[in-house]
N, C-alpha and C positions, 0 to 999 in steps of 0.2 A: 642422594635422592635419585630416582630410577627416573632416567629419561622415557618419553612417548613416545614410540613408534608406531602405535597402530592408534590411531583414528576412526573411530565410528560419528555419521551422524544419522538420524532418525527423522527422515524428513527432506522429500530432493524435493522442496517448494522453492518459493522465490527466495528465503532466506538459506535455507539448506545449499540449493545449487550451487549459488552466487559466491557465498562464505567458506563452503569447502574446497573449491576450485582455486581460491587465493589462496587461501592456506596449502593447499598443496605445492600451488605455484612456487613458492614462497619458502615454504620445507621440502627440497626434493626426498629428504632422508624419511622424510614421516609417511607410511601408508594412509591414504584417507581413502574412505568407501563410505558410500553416499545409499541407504538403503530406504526402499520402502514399498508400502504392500501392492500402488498401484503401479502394474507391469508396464502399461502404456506410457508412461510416465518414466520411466527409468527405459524404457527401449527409445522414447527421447532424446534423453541426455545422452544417450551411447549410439544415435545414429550418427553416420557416418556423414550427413547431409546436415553440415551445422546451420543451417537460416531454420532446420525444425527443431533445434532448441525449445523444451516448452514454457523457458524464462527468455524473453528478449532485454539484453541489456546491454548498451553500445560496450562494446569491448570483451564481452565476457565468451565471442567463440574462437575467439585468439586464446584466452586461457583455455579452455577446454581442447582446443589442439594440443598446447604445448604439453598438458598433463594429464589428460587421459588417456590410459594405459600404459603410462610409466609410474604413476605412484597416487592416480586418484582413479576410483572405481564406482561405478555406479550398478546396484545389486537389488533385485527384489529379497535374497536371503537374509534375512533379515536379524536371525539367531548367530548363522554363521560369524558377521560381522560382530556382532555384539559379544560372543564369547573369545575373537582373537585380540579384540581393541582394549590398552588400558583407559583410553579417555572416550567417552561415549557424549556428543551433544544430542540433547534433544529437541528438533526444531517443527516439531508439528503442529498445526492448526491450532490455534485458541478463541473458535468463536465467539462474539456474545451469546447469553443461554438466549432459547427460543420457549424454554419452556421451565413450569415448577418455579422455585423461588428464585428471584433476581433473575426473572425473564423480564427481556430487554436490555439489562446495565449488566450485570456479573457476567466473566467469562466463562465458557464451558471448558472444564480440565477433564472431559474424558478421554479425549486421547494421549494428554499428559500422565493420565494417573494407569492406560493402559498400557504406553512406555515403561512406564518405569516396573509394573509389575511385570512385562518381560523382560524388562533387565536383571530382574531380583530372580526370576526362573531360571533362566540361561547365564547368571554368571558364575562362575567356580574360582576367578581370582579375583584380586580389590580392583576397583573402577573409581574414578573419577566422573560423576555424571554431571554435564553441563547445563542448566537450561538457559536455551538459546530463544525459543518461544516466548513473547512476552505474557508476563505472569502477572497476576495480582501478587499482592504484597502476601508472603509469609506461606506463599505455593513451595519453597524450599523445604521447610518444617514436612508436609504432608509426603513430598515425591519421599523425603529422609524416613518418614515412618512404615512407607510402603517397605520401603526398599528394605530395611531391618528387619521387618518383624514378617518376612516372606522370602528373605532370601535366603542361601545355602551358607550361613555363619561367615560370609561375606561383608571384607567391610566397604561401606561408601563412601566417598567424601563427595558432598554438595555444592557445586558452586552456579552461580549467576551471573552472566556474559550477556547483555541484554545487546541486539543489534540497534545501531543508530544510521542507516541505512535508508536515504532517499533513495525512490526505484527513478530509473533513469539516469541515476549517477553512483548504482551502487557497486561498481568496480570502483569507482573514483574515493569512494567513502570508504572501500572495505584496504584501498593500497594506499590510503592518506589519509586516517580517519581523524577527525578531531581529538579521539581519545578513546580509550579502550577499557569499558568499566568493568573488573571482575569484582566478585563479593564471595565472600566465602565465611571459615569460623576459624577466623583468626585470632581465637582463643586456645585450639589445641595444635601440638604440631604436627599434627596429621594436616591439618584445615592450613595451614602453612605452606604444607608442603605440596599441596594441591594448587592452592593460590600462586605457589612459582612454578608448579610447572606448566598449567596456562601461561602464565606470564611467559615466559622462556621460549613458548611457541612463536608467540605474538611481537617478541623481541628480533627475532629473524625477519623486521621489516619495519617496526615499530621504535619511534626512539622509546626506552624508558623512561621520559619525561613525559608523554602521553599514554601514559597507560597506568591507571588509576585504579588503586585497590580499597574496598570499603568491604562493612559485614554484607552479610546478604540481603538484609533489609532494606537500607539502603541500595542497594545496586538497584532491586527488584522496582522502587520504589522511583527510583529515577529515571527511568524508562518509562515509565507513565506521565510523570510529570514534564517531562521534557516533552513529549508529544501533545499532553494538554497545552505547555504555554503556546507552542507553536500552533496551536490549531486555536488556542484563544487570537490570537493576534490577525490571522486570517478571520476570524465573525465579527474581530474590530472594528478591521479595516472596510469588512461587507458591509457592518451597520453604516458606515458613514459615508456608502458610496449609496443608498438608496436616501438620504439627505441633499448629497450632491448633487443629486439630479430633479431634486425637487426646488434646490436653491440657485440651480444652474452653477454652479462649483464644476471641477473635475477632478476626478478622485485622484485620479495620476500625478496631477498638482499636488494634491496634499500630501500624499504619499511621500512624493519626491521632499515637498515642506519638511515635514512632521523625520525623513529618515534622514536627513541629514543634520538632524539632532544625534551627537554621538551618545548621547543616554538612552536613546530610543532605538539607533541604527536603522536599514534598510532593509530586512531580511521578511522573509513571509509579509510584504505590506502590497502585496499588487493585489486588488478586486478582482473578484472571479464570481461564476456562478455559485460556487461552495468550494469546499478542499473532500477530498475522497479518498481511497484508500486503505489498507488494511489496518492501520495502526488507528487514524487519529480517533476517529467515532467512538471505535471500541475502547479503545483507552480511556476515555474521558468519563464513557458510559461505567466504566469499570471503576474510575474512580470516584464517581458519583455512589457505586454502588457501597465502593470503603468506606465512604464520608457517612453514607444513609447507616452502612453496619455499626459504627459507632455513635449513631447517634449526635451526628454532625449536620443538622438540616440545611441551616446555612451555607457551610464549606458545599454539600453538593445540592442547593439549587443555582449557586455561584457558575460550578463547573458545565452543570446541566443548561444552560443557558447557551453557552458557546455552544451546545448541538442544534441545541433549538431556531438559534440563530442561523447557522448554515443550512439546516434545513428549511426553514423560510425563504433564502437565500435563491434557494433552485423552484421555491413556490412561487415567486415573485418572477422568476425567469419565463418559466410558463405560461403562468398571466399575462406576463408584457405582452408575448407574444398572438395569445387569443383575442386582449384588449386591440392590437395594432392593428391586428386581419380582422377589424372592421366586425369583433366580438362573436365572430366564429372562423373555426379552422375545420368544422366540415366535409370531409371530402375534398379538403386542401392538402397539396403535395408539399412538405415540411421536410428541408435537406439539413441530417443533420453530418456534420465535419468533427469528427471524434467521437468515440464509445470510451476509450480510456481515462482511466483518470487522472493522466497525465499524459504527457510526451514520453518518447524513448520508453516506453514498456507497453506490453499488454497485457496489464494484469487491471481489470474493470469494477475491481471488491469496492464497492459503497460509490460507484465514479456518480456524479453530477447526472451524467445523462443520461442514468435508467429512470432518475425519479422523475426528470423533464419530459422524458419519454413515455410514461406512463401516466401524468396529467393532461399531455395532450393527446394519447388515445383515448383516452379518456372521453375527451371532446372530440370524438370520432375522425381523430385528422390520419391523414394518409403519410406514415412516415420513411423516408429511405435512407437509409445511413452509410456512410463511407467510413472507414477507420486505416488506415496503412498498416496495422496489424493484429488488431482484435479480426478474430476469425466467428464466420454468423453464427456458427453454433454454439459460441460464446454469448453472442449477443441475444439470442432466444432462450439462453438458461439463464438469463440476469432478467429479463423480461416473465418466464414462467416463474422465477420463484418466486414473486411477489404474488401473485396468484392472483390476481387484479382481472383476470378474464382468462378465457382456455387458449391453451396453446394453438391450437385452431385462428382463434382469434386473433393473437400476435401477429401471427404468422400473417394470415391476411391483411392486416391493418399496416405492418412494417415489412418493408423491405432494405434485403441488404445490395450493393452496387462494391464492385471490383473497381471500379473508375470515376474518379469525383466529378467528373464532367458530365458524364451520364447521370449522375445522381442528382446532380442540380439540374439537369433539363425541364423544364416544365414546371417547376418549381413554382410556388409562391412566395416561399420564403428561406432563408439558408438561417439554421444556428451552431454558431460554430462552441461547440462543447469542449474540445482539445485543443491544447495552443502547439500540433504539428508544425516543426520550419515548413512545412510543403504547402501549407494552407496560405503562408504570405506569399509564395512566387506564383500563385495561379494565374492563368488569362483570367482576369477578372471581365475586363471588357465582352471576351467571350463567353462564359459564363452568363453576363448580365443579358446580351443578346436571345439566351435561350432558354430564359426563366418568362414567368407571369408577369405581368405589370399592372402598379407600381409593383417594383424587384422589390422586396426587403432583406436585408443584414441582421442578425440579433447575435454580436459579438460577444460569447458569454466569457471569453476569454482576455478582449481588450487589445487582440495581435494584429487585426489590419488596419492597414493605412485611411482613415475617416476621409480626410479631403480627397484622395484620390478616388475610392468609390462613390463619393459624391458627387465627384467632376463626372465618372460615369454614367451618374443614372441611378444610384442606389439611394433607395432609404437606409438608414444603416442608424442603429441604436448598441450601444457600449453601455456594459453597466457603469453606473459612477460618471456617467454625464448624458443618458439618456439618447436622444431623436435629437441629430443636429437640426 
């Protein structure tokens, strides 16, 4: 069996960056070249000034020192790469559709399905194509029929590599992963021999006891489902933190309760505004949209519900908020402390605090936001796209601040939407001095310390136990 030496991926996003840079870390011997159409984006990856990464993830500009420009490359040529690579991942964008059938829930495979027909153009010898992008179920079958019935008497073999990759820790996941699922058609020995030699890559860091081979259907299908359970168990824990605060409970409590049952464990069980993110929505929405395709009402009003619920989740956030300011925010100065949707990244896809953000301009409040690395012109293109009012109007209604201290000045109220470590060591004291009064807190995250802001002077409300 011919070993890999040339590595194509098709996609330098948050998964592409992140996942080629360990693998090459990892195989000094293996070429990997990281290609893709937009140029700004790949003169990112290869400046010389690693904090402009245009993935932030703790650890990942330590690999990118140590392996780029000795055997990992970053390239808008796009063909080039793809005609010298025998393994080609494909890790590009899989929106939910926006538009035509299964707008809302089915994901868009056009830049999947337009991968693979330049794969099928530009190849001249056999490929191994990977898809690394998560897919609905049986996107294998289609990328395989492009690839055949368009290529140059090229053969393909198919496989399915789904990442499992929280952002903020995904160096940590991609050099210690749980497990490593490939799927392939481990019916012929072609599909065999493909399935090992991903394997064999992944083995250069990987015990073989974590790395896990099923058909493709499976793999494709596990990836979905894994991110539904996890993202059910966060609208769980949500429903029963807007109970706690009705029955005076604390969610925290329960939480702690309920996870130290070892059949339930601790994991995804902290209350939040919502969970956000590139994967869970879409996922879920996706496989709402499997369950409706066959005719499974049940199975997706089941799954459709954990959206519904996290979406409520950040309606209820909002509200609190407009109910507490005395049922208008007005031409009130509203600080919020996080855009992302999570810590340790900047990547804002579905975060909590566009949609918080966009209910209370709504109620014409005056918002200024701080983030440690969501950058503003991020933050006004998560704001335009919903198209909820014109750019114009964003713009005047929200302001961005370089300095959280400035951003709370004047304030009426602070909502903290990211659970940043930098948000708990602030002068809070200070802060409180040069806000409105009464100060208010709306902790959508659950990170600062209650009795101490209340020794201060704050109101302060946490979801899942409400207004001490």
């Amino acid at each position: 069996m011919k070993k890999v030496k040339n590595i194509c991926c098709i996609g330098a996003g948050y998964v592409g960056g992140p996942t080629m840079a360990v693998i090459a870390r990892e195989c000094p011997h293996i070429k990997v070249t990281v290609v893709d159409i937009n140029a700004p984006r790949i003169e990112a990856w290869n400046d010389e000034d690693l904090t402009k990464l245009p993935v932030f993830e703790p650890g990942l500009d330590d690999i990118i020192k140590e392996a780029r420009g000795r055997n990992l490359f970053f390239s808008t040529e796009v063909d080039k790469a793809i005609d010298e690579a025998e393994m080609i991942f494909i890790s590009v964008n899989t929106p939910t559709k926006t538009y035509g059938k299964g707008k809302g829930m089915a994901a868009d495979l056009k830049y999947i399905e337009l991968c693979a027909r330049q794969i099928a153009r530009v190849s001249k010898t056999n490929k191994i194509v990977v898809e690394k992008s998560t897919l609905p179920v049986r996107t294998a079958s289609a990328i395989k029929s492009i690839l055949d019935n368009t290529g140059n008497d090229v053969q393909f073999e198919i496989l399915s590599n789904p990442e499992f990759l929280a952002e903020g820790t995904a160096v940590t996941d991609l050099l210690n992963p749980d497990r490593v699922l490939i799927g392939g058609d481990n019916s012929t020995k072609e599909g065999v021999n493909a399935i090992q030699s991903l394997s064999d890559i992944y083995a250069n860091w990987v015990p073989d006891s974590q790395i896990l081979t099923t058909n493709v259907w499976s793999s494709e299908l596990s990836k979905l489902t894994a991110n539904a359970f996890l993202a059910q168990r966060v609208s769980s824990i949500n429903a029963m933190s807007e109970i706690c605060e009705q029955t005076g409970a604390d969610v925290d409590e329960v939480a702690k309760a309920i996870g130290m049952d070892s059949r339930i464990g601790s994991k995804f069980l902290k209350a939040s505004v919502g969970f956000g993110g590139s994967c869970f929505q879409k996922d879920i929405l996706n496989l709402v949209y499997i369950a409706k395709s066959y005719g499974l009402e049940e199975v997706a009003d089941y799954w459709e519900q954990v959206v519904i619920m996290n979406d409520y989740q950040k309606q209820r956030f909002s509200d609190n908020i407009v109910k507490t300011l005395y049922n208008t925010v007005s031409g009130k100065k509203i600080t919020f402390l996080g855009w992302a949707f999570k810590k340790d990244t900047n990547d804002t896809r579905e975060s909590a605090a566009i949609k918080v953000a966009d209910s209370l301009l709504n109620e014409q409040a005056e918002i200024v936001v701080y983030d440690p690395k969501v950058v503003e012109e991020r933050i006004y293109a998560d704001l335009d796209y919903l198209g909820s009012r014109t750019p114009n109007e964003n713009r005047n209604l929200l302001k961005t601040a370089k300095d959280a201290y400035k951003a709370c000045t004047n304030s009426h109220g602070i909502a903290v939407l990211t659970e940043w470590d930098e948000f708990r060591t602030y002068d809070w004291e200070r802060i409180y001095n040069d806000m409105q009064k009464p100060a208010f807190i709306f902790d959508g995250r659950g990170i600062l310390n209650q009795s101490e802001l209340e020794r201060i002077g704050f109101v302060y409300y946490k979801i899942g136990s409400g207004i001490g």
